[in-house]
DOKE-142106 format. One record per atom (N, C-alpha, C): residue number from 0; residue in one letter; x, z, y. Coordinates in steps of 0.02 Angstrom, whole numbers, plus 50000, padded with zeros to 5 digits. Example, Ala and Ser with C-alpha at 12.3 -4.5 7.8 and 13.67 -1.06 7.14 Angstrom:
2
<rec vomar="0" torke="A" X="50660" Z="50390" Y="49716"/>
<rec vomar="0" torke="A" X="50615" Z="50390" Y="49775"/>
<rec vomar="0" torke="A" X="50660" Z="50390" Y="49835"/>
<rec vomar="1" torke="S" X="50642" Z="50354" Y="49888"/>
<rec vomar="1" torke="S" X="50684" Z="50357" Y="49947"/>
<rec vomar="1" torke="S" X="50645" Z="50394" Y="50002"/>
//
This chain:
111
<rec vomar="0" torke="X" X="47739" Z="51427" Y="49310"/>
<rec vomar="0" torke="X" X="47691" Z="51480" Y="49301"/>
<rec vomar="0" torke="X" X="47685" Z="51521" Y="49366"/>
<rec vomar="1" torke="X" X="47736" Z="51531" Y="49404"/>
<rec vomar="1" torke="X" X="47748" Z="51570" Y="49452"/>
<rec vomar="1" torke="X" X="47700" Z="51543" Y="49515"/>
<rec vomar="2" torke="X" X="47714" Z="51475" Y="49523"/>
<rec vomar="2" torke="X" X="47651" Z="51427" Y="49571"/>
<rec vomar="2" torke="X" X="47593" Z="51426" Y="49563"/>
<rec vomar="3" torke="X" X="47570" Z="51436" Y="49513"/>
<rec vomar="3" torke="X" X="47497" Z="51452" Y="49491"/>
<rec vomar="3" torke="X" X="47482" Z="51497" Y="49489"/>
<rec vomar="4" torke="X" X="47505" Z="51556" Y="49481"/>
<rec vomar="4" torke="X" X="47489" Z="51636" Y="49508"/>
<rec vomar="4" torke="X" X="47506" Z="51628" Y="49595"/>
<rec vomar="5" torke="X" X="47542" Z="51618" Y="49598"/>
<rec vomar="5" torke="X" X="47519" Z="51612" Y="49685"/>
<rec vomar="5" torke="X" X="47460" Z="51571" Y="49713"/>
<rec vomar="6" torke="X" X="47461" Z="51521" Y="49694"/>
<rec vomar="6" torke="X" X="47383" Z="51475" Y="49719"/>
<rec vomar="6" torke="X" X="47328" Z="51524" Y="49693"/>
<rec vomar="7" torke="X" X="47321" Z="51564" Y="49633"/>
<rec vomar="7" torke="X" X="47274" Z="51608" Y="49607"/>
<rec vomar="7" torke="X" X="47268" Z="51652" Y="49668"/>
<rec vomar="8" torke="X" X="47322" Z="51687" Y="49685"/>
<rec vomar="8" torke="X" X="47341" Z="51755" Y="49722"/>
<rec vomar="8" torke="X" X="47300" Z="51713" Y="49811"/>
<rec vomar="9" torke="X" X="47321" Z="51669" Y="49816"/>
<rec vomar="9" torke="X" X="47305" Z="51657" Y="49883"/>
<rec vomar="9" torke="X" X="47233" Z="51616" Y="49882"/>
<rec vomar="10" torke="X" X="47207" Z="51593" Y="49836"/>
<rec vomar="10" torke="X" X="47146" Z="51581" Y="49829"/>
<rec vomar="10" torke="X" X="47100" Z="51646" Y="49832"/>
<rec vomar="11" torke="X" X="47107" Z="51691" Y="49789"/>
<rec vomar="11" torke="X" X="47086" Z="51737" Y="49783"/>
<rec vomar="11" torke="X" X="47065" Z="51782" Y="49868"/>
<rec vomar="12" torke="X" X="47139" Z="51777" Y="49880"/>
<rec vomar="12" torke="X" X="47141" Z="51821" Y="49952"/>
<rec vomar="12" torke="X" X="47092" Z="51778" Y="50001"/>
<rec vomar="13" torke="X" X="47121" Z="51704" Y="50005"/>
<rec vomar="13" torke="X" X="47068" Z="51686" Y="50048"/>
<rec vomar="13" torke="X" X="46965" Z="51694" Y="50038"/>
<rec vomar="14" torke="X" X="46965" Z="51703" Y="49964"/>
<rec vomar="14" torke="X" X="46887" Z="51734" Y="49966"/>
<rec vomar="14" torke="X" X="46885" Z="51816" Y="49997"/>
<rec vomar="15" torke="X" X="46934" Z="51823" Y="49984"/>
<rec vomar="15" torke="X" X="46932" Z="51905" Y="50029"/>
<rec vomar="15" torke="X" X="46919" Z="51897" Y="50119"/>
<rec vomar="16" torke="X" X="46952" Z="51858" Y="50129"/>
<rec vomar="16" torke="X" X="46942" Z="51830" Y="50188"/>
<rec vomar="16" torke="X" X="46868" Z="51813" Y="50197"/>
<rec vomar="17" torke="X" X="46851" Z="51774" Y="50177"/>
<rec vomar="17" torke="X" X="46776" Z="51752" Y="50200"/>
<rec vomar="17" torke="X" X="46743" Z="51806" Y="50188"/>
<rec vomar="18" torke="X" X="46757" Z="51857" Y="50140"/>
<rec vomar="18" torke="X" X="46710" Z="51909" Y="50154"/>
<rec vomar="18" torke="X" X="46697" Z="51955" Y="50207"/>
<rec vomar="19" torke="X" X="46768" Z="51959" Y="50244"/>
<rec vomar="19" torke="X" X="46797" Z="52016" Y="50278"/>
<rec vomar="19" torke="X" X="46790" Z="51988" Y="50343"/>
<rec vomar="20" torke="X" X="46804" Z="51922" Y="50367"/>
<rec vomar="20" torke="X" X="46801" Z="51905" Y="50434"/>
<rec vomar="20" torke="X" X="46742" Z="51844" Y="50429"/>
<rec vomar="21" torke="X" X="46699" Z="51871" Y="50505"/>
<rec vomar="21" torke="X" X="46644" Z="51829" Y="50520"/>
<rec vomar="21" torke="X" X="46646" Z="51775" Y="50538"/>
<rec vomar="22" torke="X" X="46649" Z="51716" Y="50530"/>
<rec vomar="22" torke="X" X="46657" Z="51641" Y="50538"/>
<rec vomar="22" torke="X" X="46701" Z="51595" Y="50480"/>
<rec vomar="23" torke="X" X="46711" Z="51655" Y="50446"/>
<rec vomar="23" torke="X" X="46758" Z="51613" Y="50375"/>
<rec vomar="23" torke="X" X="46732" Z="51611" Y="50303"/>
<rec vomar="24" torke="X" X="46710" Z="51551" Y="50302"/>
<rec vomar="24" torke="X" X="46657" Z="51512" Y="50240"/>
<rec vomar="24" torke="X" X="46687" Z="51486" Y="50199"/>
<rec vomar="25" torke="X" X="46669" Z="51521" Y="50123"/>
<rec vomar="25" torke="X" X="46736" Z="51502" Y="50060"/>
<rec vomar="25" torke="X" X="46659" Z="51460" Y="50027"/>
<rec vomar="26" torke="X" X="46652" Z="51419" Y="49992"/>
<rec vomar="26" torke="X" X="46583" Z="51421" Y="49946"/>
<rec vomar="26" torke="X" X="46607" Z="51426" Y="49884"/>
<rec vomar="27" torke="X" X="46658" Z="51440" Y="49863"/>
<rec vomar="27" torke="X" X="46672" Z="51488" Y="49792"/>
<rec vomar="27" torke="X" X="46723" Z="51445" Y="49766"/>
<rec vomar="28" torke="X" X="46772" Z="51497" Y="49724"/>
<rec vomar="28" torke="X" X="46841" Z="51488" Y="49691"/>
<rec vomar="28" torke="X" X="46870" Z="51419" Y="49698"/>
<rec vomar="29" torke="X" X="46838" Z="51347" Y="49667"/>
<rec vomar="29" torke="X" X="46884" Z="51296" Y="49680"/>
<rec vomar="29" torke="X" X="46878" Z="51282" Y="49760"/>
<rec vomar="30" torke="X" X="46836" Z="51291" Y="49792"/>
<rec vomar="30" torke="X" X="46834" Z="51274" Y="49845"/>
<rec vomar="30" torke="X" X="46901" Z="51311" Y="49895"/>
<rec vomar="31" torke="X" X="46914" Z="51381" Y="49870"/>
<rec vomar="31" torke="X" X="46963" Z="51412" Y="49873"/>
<rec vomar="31" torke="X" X="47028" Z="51386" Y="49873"/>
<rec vomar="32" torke="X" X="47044" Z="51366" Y="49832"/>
<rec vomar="32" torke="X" X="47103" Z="51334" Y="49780"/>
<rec vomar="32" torke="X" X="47118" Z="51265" Y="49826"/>
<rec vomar="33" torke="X" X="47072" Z="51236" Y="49818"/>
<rec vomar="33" torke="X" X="47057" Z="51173" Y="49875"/>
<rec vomar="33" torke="X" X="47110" Z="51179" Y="49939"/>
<rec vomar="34" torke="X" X="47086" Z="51255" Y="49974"/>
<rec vomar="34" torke="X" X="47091" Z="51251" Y="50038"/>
<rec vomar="34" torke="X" X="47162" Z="51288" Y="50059"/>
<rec vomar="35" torke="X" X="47197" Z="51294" Y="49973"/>
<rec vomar="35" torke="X" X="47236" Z="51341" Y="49981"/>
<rec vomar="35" torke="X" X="47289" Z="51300" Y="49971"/>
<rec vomar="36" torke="X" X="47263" Z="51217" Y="49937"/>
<rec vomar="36" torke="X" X="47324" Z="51173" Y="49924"/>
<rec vomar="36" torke="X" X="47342" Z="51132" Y="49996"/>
<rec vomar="37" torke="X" X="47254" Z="51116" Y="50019"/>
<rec vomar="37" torke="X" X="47264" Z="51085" Y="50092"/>
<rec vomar="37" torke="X" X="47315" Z="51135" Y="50140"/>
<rec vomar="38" torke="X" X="47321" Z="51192" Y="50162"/>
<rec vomar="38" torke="X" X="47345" Z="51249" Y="50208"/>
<rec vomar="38" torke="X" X="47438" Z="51218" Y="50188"/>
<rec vomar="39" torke="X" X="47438" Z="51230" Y="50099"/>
<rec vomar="39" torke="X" X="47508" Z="51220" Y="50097"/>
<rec vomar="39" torke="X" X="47538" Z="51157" Y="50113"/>
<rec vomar="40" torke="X" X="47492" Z="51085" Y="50092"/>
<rec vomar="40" torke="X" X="47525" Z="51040" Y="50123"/>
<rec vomar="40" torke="X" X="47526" Z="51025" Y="50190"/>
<rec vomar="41" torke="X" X="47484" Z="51054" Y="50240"/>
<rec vomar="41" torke="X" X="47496" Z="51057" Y="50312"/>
<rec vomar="41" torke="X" X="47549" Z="51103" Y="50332"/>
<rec vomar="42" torke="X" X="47573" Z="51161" Y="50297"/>
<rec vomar="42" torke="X" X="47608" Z="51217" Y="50336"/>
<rec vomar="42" torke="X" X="47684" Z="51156" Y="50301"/>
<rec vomar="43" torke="X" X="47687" Z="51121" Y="50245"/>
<rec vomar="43" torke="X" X="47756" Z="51070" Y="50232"/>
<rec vomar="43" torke="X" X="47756" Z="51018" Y="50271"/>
<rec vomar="44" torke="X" X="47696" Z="51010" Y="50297"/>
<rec vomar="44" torke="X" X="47719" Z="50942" Y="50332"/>
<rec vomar="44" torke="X" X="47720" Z="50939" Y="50401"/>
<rec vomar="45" torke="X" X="47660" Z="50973" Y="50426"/>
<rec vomar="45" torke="X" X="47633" Z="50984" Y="50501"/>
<rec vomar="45" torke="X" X="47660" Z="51029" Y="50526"/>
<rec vomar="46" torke="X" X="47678" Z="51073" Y="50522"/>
<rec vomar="46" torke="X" X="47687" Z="51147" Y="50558"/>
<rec vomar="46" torke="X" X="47750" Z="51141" Y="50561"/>
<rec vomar="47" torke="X" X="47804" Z="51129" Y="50528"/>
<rec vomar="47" torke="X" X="47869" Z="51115" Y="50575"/>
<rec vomar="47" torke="X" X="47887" Z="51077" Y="50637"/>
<rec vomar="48" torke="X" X="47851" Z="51038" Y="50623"/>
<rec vomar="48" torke="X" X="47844" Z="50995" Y="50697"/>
<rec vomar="48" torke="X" X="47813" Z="51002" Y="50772"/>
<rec vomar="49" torke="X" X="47771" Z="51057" Y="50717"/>
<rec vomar="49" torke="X" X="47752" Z="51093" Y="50789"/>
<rec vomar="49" torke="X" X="47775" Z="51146" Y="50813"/>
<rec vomar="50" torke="X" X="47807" Z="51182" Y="50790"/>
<rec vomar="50" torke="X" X="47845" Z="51214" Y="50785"/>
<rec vomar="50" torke="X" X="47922" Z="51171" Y="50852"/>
<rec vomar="51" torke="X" X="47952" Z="51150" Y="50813"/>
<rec vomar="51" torke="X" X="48000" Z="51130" Y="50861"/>
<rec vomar="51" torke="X" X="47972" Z="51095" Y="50921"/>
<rec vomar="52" torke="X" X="47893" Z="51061" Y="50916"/>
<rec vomar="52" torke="X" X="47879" Z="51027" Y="50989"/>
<rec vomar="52" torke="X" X="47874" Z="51087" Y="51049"/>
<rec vomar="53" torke="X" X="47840" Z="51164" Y="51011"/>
<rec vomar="53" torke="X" X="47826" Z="51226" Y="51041"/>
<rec vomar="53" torke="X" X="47877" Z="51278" Y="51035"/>
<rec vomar="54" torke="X" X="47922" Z="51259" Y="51019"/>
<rec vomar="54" torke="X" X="47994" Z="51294" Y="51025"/>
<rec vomar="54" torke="X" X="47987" Z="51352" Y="51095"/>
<rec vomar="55" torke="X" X="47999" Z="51326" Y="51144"/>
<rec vomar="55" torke="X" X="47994" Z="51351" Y="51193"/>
<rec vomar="55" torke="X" X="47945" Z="51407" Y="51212"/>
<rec vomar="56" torke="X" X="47900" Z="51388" Y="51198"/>
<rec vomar="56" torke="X" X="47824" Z="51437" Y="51208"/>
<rec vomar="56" torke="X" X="47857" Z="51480" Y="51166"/>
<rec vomar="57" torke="X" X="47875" Z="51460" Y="51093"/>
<rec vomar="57" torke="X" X="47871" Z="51514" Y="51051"/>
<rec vomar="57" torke="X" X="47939" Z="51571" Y="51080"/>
<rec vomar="58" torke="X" X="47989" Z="51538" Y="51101"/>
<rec vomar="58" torke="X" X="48032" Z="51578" Y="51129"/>
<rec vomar="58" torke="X" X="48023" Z="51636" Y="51195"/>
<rec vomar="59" torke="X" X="47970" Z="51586" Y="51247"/>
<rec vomar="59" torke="X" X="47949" Z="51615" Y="51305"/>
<rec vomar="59" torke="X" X="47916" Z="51698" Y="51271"/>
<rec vomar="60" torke="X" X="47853" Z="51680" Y="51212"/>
<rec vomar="60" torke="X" X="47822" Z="51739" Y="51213"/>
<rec vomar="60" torke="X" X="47843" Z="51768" Y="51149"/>
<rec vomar="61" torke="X" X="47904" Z="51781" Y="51115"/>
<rec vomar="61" torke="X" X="47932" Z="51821" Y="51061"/>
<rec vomar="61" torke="X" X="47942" Z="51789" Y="51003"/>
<rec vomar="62" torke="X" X="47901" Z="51749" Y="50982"/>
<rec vomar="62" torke="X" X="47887" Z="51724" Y="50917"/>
<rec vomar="62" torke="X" X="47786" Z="51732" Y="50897"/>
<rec vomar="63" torke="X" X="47779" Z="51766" Y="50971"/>
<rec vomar="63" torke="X" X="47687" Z="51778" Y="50949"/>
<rec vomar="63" torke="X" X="47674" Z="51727" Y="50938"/>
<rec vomar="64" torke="X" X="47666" Z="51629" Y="50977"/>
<rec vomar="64" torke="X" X="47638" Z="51588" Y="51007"/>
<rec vomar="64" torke="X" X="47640" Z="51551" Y="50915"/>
<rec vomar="65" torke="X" X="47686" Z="51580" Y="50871"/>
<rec vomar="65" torke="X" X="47676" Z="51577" Y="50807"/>
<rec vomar="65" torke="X" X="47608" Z="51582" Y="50771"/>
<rec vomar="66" torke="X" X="47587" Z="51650" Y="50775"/>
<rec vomar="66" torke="X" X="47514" Z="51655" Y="50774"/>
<rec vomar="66" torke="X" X="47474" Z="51591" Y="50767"/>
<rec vomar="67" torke="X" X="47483" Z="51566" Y="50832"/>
<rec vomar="67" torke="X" X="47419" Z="51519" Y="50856"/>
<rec vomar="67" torke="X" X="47432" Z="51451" Y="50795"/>
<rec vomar="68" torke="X" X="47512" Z="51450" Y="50808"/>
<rec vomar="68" torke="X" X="47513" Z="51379" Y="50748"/>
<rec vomar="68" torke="X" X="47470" Z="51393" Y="50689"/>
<rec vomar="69" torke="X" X="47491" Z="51475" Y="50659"/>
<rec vomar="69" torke="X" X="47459" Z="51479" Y="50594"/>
<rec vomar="69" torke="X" X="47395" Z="51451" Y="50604"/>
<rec vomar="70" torke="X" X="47347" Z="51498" Y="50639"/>
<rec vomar="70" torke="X" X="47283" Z="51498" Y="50648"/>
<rec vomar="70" torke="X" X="47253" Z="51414" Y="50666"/>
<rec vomar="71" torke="X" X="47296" Z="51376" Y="50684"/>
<rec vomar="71" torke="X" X="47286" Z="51304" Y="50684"/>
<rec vomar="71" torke="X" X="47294" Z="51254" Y="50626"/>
<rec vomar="72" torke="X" X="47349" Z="51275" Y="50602"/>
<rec vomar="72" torke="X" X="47342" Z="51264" Y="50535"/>
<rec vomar="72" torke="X" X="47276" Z="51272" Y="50491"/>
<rec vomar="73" torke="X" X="47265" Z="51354" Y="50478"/>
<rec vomar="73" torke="X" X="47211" Z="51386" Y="50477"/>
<rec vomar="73" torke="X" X="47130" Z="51338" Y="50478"/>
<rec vomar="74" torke="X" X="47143" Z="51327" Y="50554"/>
<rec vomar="74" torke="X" X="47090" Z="51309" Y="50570"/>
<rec vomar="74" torke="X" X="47084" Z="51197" Y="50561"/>
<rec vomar="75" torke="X" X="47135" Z="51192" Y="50533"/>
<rec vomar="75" torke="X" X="47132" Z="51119" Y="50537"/>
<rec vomar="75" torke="X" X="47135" Z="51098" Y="50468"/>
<rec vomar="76" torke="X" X="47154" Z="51154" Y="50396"/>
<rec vomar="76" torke="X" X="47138" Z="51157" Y="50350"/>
<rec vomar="76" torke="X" X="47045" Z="51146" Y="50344"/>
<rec vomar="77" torke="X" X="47027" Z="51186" Y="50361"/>
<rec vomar="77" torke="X" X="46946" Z="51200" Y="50357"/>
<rec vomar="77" torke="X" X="46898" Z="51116" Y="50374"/>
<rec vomar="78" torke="X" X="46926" Z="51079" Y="50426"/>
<rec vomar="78" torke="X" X="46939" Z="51022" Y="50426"/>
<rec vomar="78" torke="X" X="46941" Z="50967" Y="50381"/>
<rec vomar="79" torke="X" X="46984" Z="50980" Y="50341"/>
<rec vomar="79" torke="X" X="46998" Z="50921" Y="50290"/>
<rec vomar="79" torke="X" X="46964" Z="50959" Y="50219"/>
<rec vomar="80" torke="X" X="46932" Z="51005" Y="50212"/>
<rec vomar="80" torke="X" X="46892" Z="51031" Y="50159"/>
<rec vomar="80" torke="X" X="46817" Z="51065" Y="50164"/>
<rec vomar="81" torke="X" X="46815" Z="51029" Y="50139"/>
<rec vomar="81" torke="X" X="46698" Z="51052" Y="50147"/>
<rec vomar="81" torke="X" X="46675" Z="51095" Y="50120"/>
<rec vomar="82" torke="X" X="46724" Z="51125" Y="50043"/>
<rec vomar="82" torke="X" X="46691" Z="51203" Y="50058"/>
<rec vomar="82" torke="X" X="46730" Z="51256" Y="50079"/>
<rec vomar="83" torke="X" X="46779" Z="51234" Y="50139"/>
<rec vomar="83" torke="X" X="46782" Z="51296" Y="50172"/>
<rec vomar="83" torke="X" X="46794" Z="51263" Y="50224"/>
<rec vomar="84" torke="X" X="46734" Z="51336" Y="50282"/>
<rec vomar="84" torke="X" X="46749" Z="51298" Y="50351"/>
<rec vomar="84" torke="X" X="46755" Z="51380" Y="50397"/>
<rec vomar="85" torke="X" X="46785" Z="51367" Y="50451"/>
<rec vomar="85" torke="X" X="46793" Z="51400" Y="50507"/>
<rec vomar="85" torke="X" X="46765" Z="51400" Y="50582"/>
<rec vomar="86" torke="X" X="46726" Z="51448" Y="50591"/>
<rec vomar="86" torke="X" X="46660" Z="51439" Y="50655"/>
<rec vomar="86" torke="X" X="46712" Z="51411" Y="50732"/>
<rec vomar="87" torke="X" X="46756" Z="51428" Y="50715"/>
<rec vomar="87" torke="X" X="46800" Z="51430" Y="50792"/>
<rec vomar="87" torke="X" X="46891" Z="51470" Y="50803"/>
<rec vomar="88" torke="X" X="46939" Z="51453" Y="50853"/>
<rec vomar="88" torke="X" X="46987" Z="51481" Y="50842"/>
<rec vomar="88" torke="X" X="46981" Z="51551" Y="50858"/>
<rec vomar="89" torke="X" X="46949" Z="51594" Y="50865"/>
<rec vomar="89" torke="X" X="46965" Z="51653" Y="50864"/>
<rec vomar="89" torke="X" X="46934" Z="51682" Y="50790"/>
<rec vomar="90" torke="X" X="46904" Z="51647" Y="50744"/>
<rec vomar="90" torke="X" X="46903" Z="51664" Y="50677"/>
<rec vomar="90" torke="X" X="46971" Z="51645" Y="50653"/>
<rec vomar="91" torke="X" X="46980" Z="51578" Y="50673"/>
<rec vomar="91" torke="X" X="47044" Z="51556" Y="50642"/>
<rec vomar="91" torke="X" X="47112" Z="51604" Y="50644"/>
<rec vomar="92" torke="X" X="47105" Z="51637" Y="50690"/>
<rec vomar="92" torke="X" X="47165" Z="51684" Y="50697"/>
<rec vomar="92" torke="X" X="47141" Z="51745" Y="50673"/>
<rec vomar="93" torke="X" X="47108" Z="51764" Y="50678"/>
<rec vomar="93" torke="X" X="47098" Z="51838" Y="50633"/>
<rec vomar="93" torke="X" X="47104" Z="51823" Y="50567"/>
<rec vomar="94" torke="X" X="47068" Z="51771" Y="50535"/>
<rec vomar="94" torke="X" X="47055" Z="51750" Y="50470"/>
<rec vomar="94" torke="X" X="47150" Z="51750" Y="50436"/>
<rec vomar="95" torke="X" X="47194" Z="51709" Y="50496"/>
<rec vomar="95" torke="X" X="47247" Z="51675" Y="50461"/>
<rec vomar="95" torke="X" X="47298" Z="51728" Y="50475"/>
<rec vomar="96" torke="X" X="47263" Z="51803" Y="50508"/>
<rec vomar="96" torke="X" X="47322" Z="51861" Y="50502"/>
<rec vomar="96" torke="X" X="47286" Z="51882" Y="50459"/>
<rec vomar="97" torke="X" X="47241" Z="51911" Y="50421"/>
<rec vomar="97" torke="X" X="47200" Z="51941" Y="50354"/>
<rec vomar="97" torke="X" X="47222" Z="51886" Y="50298"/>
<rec vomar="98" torke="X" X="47237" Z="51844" Y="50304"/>
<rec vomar="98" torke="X" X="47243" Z="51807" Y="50249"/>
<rec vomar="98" torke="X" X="47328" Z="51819" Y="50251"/>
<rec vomar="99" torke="X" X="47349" Z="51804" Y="50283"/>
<rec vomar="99" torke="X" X="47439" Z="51818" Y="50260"/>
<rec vomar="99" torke="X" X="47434" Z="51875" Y="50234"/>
<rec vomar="100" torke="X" X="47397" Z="51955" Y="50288"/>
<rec vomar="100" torke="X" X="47407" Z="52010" Y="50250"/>
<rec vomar="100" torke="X" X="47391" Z="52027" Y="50188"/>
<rec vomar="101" torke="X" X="47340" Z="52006" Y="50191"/>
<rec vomar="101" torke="X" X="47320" Z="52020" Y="50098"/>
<rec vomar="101" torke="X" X="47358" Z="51957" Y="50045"/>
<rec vomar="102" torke="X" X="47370" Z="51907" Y="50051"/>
<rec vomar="102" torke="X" X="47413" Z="51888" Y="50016"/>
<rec vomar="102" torke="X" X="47485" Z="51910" Y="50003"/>
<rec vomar="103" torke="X" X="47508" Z="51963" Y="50049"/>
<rec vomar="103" torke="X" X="47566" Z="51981" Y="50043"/>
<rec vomar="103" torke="X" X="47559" Z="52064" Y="50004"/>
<rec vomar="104" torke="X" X="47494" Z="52068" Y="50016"/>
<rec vomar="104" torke="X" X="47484" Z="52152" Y="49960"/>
<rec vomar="104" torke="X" X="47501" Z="52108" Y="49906"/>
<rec vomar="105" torke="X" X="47443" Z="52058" Y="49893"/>
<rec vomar="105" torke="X" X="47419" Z="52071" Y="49816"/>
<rec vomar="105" torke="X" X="47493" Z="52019" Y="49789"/>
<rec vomar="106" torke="X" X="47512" Z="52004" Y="49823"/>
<rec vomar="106" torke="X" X="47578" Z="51970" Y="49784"/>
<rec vomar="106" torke="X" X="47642" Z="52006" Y="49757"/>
<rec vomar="107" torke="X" X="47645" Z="52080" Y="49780"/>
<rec vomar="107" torke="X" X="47676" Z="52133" Y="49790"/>
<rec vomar="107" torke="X" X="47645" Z="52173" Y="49738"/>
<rec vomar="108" torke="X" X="47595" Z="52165" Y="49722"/>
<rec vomar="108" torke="X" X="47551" Z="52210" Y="49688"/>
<rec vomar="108" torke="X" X="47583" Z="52168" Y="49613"/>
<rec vomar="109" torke="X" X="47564" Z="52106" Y="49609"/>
<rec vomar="109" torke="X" X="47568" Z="52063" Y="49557"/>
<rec vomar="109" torke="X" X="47642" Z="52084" Y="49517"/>
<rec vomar="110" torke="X" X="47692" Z="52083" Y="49571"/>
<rec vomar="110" torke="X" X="47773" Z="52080" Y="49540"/>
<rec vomar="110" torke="X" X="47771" Z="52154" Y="49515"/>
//
C-alpha cells in the first residue's frame, strides 16, 4: 500500500512540475505514473553506475555534480516515455530539483 501512495505522491508531484517549470510536458495522470515508474527503474539500475564512473567529479565539486546525474536521469526518463517529454537539460534540472522538492513536502504532508 505504501508503494502505491508513493507512485500516487510522485506522479502527482511530477504534474506539478509540468505546470510549474517551462519545458516539462506531463499529458495527464497515467502518463505521469508512466514516467514515474521509468525515473525509478533508471535511478535502480543506471544511476549507480554513474555515479561511481563520476565519483570523482562528484567529489571534486561537493556532491553538486549529483544534480546533473538526477537531471539526466530526469531527462533520459522523458526519453523512453511519450507522454512526458523534456525541452532540454536546463529544464531537466530545474524540473528534477522541483520534483524531488515537492515530492518530499507532499510525502511529509501524507505521513
Amino acid at each position: 500500500m505504501k508503494a502505491i501512495a508513493n507512485l500516487v505522491i510522485s506522479a502527482l508531484s511530477l504534474m506539478v512540475v509540468s505546470k510549474i517549470v517551462s519545458g516539462v510536458t506531463i499529458t495527464g495522470f497515467w502518463g505521469a505514473v508512466l514516467a514515474v515508474v521509468v525515473m525509478a527503474i533508471l535511478n535502480t539500475l543506471i544511476k549507480p553506475i554513474l555515479f561511481l564512473l563520476t565519483l570523482p567529479v562528484t567529489i571534486v565539486t561537493f556532491g553538486l555534480f549529483t544534480f546533473v546525474l538526477n537531471a539526466l536521469m530526469f531527462l533520459l526518463a522523458s526519453r523512453f516515455v511519450s507522454g512526458f517529454a523534456v525541452d532540454g537539460f536546463g529544464a531537466a534540472l530545474v524540473g528534477s530539483l522541483v520534483f524531488s522538492i515537492l515530492t518530499t513536502i507532499f510525502s511529509s504532508l501524507v505521513k
